[in-house]
N, C-alpha and C positions, 0 to 999 in steps of 0.2 A: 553364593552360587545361584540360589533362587533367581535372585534379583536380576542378574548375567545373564538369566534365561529369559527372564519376563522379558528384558530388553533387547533382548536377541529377536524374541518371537516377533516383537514389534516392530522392529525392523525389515525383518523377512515378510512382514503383514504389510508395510507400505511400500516391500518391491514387487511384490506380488501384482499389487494395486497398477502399478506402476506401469509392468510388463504387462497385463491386460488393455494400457488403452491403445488407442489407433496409432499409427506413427508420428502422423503430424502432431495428439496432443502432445508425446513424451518431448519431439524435438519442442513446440511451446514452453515446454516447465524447464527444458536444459536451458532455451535461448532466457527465462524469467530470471535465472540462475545467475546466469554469463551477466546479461543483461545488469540488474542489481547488482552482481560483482564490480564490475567496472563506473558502474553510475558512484556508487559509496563510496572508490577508490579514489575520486576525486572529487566532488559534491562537499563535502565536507572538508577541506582544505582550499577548498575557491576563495572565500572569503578574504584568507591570511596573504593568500598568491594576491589579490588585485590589490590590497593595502599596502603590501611591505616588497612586492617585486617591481610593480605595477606602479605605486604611488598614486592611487586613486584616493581621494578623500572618504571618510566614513560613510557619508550621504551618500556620494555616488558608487560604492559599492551596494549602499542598501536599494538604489535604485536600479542597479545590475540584476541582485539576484530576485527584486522584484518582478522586473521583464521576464526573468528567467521561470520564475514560477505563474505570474500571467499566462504565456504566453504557451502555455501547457492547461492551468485548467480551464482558464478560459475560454481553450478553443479544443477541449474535448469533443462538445456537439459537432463540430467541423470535421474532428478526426471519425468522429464514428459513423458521419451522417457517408464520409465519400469511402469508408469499409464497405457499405452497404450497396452503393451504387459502381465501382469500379471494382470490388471484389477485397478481403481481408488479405490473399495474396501480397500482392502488392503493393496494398498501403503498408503492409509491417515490412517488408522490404524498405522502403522508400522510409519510412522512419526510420528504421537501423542504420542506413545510409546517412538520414540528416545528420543524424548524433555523432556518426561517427565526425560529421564535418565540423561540428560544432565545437566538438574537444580537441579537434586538429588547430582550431582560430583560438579555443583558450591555450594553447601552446605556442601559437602567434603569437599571442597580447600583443605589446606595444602601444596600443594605442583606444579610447574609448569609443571607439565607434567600429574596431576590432573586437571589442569584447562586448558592446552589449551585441553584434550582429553572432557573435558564439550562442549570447543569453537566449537568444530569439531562437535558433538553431536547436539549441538540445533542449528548450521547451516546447517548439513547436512539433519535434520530433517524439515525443512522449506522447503528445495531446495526438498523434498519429495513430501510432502502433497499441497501445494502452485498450484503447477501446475495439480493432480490430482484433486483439489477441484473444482478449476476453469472448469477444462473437464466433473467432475462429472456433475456440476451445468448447464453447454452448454447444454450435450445431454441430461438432465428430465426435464429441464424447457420450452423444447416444444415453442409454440407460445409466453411465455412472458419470454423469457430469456434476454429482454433488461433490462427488470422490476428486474427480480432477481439480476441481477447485480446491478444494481442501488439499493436495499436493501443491497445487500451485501457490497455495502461500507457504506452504513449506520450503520450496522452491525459493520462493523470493526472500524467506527471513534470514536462509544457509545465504545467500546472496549480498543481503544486507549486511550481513555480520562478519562475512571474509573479507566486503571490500575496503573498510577501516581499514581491519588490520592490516592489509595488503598496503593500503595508500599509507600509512604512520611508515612500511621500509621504502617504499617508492618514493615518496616525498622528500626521504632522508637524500638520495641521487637527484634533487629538483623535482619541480612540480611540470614544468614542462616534457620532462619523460614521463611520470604521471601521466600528464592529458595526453601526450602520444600513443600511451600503452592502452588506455581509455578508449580510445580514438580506434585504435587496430582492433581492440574486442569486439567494439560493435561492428567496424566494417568486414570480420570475420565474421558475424552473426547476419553480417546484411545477405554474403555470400553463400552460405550458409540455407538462409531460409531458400534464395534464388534456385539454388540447386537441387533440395530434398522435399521444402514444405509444397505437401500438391496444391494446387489452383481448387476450389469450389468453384461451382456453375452459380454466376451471380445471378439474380432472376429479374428479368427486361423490368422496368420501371413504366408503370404505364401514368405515374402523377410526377409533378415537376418536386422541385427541393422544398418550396413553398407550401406545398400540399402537402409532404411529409410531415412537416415542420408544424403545419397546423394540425395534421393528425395526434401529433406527440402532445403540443400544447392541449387538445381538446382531451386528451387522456385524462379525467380524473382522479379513476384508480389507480392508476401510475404513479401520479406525483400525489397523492396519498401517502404510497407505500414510500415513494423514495422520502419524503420532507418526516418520515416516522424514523427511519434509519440510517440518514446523514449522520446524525448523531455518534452511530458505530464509528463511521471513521473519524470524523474529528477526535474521538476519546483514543480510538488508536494510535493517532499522531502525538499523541503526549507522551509517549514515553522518548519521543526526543527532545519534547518541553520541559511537562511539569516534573516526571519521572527525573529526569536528566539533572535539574535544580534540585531536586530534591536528596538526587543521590550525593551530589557536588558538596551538600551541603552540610549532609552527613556523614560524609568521608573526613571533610575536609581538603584545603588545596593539596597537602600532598598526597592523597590520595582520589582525589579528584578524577584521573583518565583512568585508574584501574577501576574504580566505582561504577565508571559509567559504563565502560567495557564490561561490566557483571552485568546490568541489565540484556544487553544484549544476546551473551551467550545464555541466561539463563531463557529469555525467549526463544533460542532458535533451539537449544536442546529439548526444550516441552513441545516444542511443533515438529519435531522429526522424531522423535518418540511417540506424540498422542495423538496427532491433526488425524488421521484417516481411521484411526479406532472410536475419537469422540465422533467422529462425524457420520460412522454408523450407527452407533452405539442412538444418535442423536436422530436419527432417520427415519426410525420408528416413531417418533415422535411430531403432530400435526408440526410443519414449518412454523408456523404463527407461535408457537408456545417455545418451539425451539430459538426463534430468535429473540421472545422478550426472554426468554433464561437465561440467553450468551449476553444482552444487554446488561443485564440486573449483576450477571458475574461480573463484568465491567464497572460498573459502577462500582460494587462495594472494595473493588481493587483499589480504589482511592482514597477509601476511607483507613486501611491499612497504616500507612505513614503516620497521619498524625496520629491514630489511636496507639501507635508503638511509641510516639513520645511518652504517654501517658504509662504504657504498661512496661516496658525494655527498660535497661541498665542506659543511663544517660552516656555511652559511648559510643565511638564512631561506628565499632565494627557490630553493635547488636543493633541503633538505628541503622545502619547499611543493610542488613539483613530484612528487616520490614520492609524498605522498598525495593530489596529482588523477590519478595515475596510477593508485592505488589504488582512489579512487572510478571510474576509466573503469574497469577491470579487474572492478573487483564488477558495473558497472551491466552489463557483458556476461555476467556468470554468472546474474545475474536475466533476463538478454533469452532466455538460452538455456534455463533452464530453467520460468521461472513460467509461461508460456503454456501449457503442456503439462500442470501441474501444473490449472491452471485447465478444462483440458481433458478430462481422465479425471476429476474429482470427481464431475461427474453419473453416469459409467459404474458408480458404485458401486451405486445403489441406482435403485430405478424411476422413472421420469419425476414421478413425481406428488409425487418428497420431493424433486427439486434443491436448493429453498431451503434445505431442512430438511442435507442434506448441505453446500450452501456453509457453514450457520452455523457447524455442527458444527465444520466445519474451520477456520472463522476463530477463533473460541471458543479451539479447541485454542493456535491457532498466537498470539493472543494473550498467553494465560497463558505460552504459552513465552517470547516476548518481554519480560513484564513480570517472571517470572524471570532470563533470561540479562541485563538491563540490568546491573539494580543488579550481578549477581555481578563483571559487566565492569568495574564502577566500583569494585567493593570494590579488584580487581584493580590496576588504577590507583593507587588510595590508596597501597596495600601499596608499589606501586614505586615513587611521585612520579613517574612522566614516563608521558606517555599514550603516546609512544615509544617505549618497552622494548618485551621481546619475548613478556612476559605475556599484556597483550590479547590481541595478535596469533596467538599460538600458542592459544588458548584459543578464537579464532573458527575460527582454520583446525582446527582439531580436531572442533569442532562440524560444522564443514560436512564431512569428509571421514567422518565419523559419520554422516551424511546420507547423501552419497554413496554409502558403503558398502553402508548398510541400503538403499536403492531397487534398487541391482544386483541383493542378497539373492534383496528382492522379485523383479527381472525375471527372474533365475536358475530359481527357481521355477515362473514362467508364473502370477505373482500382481499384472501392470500390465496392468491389459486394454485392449485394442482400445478407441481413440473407437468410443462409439457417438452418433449422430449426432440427436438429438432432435426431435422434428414440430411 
């Protein structure tokens, strides 16, 4: 009964949050919802659709969903730089719009120059809205933009974790109703924001693109801060890597999709329960010290796994248990630190470049992540068991790297003050 209560109140604690901020951010966190709903709904079954419908070769599917992830972070800076100078309005219109077109062409298929023009489409549509939404959400959420952010990955992990499920019955009726249904979400989200999200007053540009661009590059404090905490995310992309291998492995094949499906919900249930309690609870605390602490919690999430080979029953379902343990442990170094990180990105540079500052920083943190995979996976190979203490030592290291270097920075008097945006 206790218990029923504690989680009651938490609940009521992050709709409260909720219903205090502006209208535009709440519609943001529903369209992040919707958004991630329909993206997972099919993202994840793409693969099997272009090999066994499609009759695409292995290569050329890995070069499909190559484009498709290029073709988003590589052109973040481009998303965020035209947030800035044609207004966040619009550009997340105009992205929810691409995607929708994008998943209407993978419902097309037929033919490869059909499908990577989809690839190009729902990645180039991401690297759009992604860093607009972020800018939008900085400059109206006023004094509780640490809070928004911290919903907004709650927001997005409920989003991550229904559109699996959803796509495993959707997919059962074809993958082409899939990308259709996919396709209507967003163009329902495109409509959506057209009609309700207000317009911001963009502020007249009085330097070219080039001059922006060299202002961001001349930033050294900036990319300081970002090249300290790329890290965050790459290590959070692992729980569809090494987590994911890990859990496969410990389950075993037949229990291989329930295993991995526990990762998942055990993340979204700890971030709709705790993200907006740890994240005040965390606010009293200098930024600089709160994020190498959500780093350092990161890390030792990794270590987790293989330390349970050593101490657990050598069976499937007490190893399975170490890494949903693992995944809860990571999802609270992310609740602890991403908010905050999402929080000072504006402080870098002037109100008029946020977008152009989010892109920068996803951009970064991208390329990091599409590096540390594979290195993770070589890593794996080397040992045969996603179990050892390779990976694991290899992420905790990376984050405690992190960590490190952001202290550095606070040490210094180089994590500045939220400033709070008009």
């Amino acid at each position: 009964m206790i218990v029923g209560r504690g989680v009651w109140k938490l609940i009521v604690g992050t709709l409260r949050i909720f219903g205090a901020l502006p209208v535009a951010v709440r519609l943001l966190l529903v369209n992040q919802l919707a958004g991630n709903t329909a993206f997972y709904m099919l993202i994840p079954f793409l693969a099997d659709y272009l090999l066994d419908d499609i009759g695409l070769s292995a290569v050329t599917v890995g070069v499909v969903l190559g484009v498709r992830n290029f073709s988003q972070q590589g052109l973040y800076l481009v998303g965020g730089s035209t947030a800035d100078r044609l207004g966040t309005r619009g550009v997340i219109v105009v992205g929810l719009a691409v995607r929708a077109v994008g998943f209407a062409l993978f419902a097309a298929g037929g033919s490869l120059a059909v499908v990577l023009l989809a690839a190009v489409c729902t990645g180039f549509a991401g690297a759009l809205f992604n860093p607009a939404v972020r800018a939008h959400i900085a400059h109206d959420s006023g004094t509780h933009r640490a809070e928004a952010f911290a919903l907004f990955n709650v927001f997005g992990n409920v989003g991550s974790t229904l559109g699996p499920l959803l796509g495993i019955a959707m997919v059962a009726l074809g993958f082409r109703i899939t990308a259709v249904a996919a396709a209507g979400i967003f163009a329902v989200l495109a409509i959506g924001q057209l009609l309700v999200l207000p317009s911001r007053p963009v502020e007249r540009a009085t330097t070219s693109v080039l001059g922006d661009l060299g202002e961001l590059v001349a930033n050294r404090a900036f990319w300081a801060f970002a090249v300290a905490l790329v890290g965050m995310f790459a290590l959070q992309s692992q729980i569809y890597f090494v987590l994911t291998l890990q859990a496969q492995q410990a389950a075993g094949p037949a229990g291989a999709a329930p295993a991995v499906a526990a990762l998942f919900i055990a993340e979204t249930v700890v971030s709709i329960l705790f993200q907006v309690r740890v994240t005040r609870l965390c606010g009293a605390v200098a930024r600089g010290r709160a994020m190498a602490l959500g780093l350092s919690v990161m890390g030792s999430a990794f270590l987790v796994p293989p330390l349970g080979v050593l101490l657990v029953p050598p069976v499937p379902a007490a190893q399975l248990a170490t890494v949903v343990v693992a995944a809860t442990v990571l999802a609270f170094g992310v609740m602890i630190a991403q908010p905050f990180v999402n929080e000072l990105i504006p402080a870098f540079g002037p109100a008029r470049l946020t977008g152009t500052y989010f892109g920068a920083f996803y951009l970064l943190a991208g390329l990091t992540t599409v590096t540390l995979t594979p290195l993770l996976g070589a890593v794996v190979d080397a040992g045969g068991d996603a179990l050892a203490w390779g990976p694991g030592l290899l992420c905790a290291a990376v984050a405690l790297g992190s960590a490190a270097a952001i202290l550095r920075l606070h040490r210094r008097g180089a994590v500045p003050t939220p400033v709070v945006a008009g």
